[in-house]
ZAMARGU-4260 file (C-alpha; in steps of 0.2 Angstrom, whole numbers, plus 5000, padded with zeros to 4 digits):
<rodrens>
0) 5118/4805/4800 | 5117/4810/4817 | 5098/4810/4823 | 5102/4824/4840 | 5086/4823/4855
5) 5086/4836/4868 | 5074/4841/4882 | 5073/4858/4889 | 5063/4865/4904 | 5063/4885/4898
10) 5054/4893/4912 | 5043/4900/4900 | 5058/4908/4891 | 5062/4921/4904 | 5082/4922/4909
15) 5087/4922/4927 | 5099/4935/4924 | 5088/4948/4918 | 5071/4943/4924 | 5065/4945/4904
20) 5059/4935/4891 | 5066/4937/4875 | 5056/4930/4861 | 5072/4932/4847 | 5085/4927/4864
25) 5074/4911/4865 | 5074/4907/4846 | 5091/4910/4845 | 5094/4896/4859 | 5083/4884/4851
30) 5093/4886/4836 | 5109/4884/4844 | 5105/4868/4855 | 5102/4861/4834 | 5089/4848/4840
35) 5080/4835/4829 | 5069/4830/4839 | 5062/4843/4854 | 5054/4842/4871 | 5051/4860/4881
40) 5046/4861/4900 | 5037/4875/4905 | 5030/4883/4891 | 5017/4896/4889 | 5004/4901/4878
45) 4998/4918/4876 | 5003/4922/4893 | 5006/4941/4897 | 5023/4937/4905 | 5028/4929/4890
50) 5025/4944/4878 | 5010/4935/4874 | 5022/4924/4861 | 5014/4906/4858 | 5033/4898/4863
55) 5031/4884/4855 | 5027/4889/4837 | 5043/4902/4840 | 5053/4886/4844 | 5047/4875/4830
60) 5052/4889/4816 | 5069/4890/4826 | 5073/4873/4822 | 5066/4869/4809 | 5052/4856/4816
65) 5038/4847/4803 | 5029/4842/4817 | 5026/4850/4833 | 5011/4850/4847 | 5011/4860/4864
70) 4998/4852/4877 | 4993/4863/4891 | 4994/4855/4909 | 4986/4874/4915 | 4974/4884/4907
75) 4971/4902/4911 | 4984/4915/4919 | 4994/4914/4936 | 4987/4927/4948 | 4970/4926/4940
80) 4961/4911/4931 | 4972/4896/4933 | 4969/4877/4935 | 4970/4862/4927 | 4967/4860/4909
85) 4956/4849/4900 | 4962/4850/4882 | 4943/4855/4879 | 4951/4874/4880 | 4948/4885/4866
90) 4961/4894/4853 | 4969/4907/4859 | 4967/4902/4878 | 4979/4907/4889 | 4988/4892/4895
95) 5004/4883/4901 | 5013/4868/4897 | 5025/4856/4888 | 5026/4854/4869 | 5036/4839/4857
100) 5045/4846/4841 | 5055/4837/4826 | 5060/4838/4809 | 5054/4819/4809 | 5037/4815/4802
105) 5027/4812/4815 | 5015/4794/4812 | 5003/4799/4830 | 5000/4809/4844 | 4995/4803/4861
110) 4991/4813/4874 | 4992/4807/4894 | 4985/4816/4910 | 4992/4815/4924 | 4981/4821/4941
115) 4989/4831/4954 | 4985/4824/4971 | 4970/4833/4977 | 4975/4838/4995 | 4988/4851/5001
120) 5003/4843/5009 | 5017/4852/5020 | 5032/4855/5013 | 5051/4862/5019 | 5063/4876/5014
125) 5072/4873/5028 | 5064/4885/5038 | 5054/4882/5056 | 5039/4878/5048 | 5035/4870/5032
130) 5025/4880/5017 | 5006/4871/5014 | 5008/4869/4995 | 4994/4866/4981 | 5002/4852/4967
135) 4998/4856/4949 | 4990/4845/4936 | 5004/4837/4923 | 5002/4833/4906 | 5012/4818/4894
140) 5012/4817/4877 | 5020/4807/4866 | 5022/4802/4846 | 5030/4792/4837 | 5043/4798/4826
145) 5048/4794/4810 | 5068/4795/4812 | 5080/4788/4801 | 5084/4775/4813 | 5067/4768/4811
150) 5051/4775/4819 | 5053/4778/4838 | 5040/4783/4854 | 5046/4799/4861 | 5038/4803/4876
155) 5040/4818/4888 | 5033/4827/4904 | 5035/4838/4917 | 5035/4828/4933 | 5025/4834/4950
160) 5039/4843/4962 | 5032/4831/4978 | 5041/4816/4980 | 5031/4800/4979 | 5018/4810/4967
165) 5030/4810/4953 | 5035/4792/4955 | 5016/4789/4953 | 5017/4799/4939 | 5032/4793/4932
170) 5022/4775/4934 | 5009/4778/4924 | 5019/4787/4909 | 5029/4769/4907 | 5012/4758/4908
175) 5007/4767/4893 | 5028/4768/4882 | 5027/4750/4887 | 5010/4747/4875 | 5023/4752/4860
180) 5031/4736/4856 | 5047/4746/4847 | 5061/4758/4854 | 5056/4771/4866 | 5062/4786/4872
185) 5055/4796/4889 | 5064/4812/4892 | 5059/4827/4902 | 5059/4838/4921 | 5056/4822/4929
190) 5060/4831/4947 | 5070/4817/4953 | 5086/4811/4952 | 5094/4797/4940 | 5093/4780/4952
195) 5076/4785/4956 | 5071/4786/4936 | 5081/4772/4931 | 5073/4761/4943 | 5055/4768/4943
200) 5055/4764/4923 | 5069/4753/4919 | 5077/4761/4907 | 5095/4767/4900 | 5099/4782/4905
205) 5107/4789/4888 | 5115/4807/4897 | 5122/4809/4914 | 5124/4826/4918 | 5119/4838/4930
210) 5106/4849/4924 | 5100/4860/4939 | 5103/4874/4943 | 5111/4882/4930 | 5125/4891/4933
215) 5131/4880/4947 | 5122/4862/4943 | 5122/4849/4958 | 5108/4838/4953 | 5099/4829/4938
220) 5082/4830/4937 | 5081/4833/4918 | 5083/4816/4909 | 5083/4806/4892 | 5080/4788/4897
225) 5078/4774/4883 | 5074/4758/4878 | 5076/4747/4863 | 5090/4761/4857 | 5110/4765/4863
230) 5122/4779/4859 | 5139/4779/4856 | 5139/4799/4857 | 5141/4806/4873 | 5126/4817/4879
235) 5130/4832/4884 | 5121/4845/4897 | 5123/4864/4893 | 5119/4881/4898 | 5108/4893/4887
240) 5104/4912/4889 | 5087/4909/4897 | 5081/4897/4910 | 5085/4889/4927 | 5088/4871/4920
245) 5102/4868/4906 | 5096/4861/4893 | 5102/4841/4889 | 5104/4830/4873 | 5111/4817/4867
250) 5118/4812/4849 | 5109/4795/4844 | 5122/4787/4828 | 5123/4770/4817 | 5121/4762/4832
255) 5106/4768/4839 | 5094/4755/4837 | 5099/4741/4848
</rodrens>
């Protein structure tokens, strides 16, 4: 029995192609990319350019998840109310986020904050001038999963887009895996590229694929790092009908517990 993790940055369901978001188009996607276990970038709650859906209940009755748990990074609606969540928000907030899904029985949830920095830095798009951007607060969770391979941490986020933040970030995410004393898995947007992950958290790559932008993909920034776990099932990177990213998974076999 192959136990298949994925991670997915959805841009809040909405497809390049046609500037919309489907709610059935984005089921139906989340049923095609067949995952076990499930980590989404991106995802909105209640948001009005979402259809008001709550994507990550959507997701978890596409798949077929037990276990699921959305943590907003952003509470409130772009445009309007919007800043950095607390997790002291109340049903039905608008907010914006990541979520974790699986079929698995999940044995605990953690959750991890990650601060933006707190000062606007310059930044280029190669034009004369560089654009003063604002970062965004980020979020982690993790849980650890019943699997048939034995019980695993998963852990995922959506990394700050400013370089050197998100190593920080990155940092802090695998001071708290490495508290788990079994296998791990970190997966995610991290916004970097692989030697820069591998190296900031020493682990295994599982996949090695380009993952952005979809369409015409010259980079991975989207990864599913390991430790304590192998694969002798190639990962593979693939396009859906929504989202800038392509979504990436890998097949975990017998031999996944190394």
């Amino acid at each position: 029995m192959r136990v298949r993790v994925a991670t997915l940055n959805i841009l809040h369901g909405r497809s390049p192609a046609d500037g919309r978001v489907d709610v059935e188009r984005f089921a139906a996607a989340i049923r095609t990319l067949d995952a076990d276990v499930l980590a989404l970038q991106e995802v909105d709650r209640d948001q009005p350019r979402s259809l008001g859906a709550e994507l990550t209940s959507v997701a978890a009755e596409a798949m077929g998840a037990t276990a699921h748990r959305f943590v907003a990074a952003l509470s409130g609606t772009p445009g309007m109310t919007w800043g950095a969540a607390t997790g002291d928000e109340q049903p039905g907030t608008s907010a914006y986020g990541i979520a974790l899904l699986s079929r698995y029985p999940v044995l605990g949830w953690q959750v991890l904050r990650l601060p933006p920095l707190r000062v606007p830095v310059p930044l280029w798009h190669g034009g004369l001038r560089p654009d003063v951007v604002h970062d965004e607060a980020r979020v982690a969770v993790m849980a650890t999963v019943s699997t048939p391979r034995g019980d695993v941490l998963v852990a995922t986020t959506h990394l700050s887009f400013l370089r050197g933040c998100n190593v920080v970030q990155l940092r802090r995410l695998v001071r708290a895996v490495s508290r788990y004393a079994g296998p791990a898995i970190a997966m995610g947007d991290f916004n970097m590229q692989p030697a820069l992950a591998r190296r900031v958290t020493g682990m295994q790559p599982l996949a090695t694929q380009l993952t952005f932008p979809a369409g015409a993909p010259d980079r991975q920034i989207d990864h599913i790092l390991a430790r304590g776990l192998s694969s002798t099932v190639s990962g593979e990177a693939v396009e859906l009908p929504l989202s800038d990213h392509l979504a990436l998974y890998v097949d975990l076999d017998e031999a996944a517990r190394s």
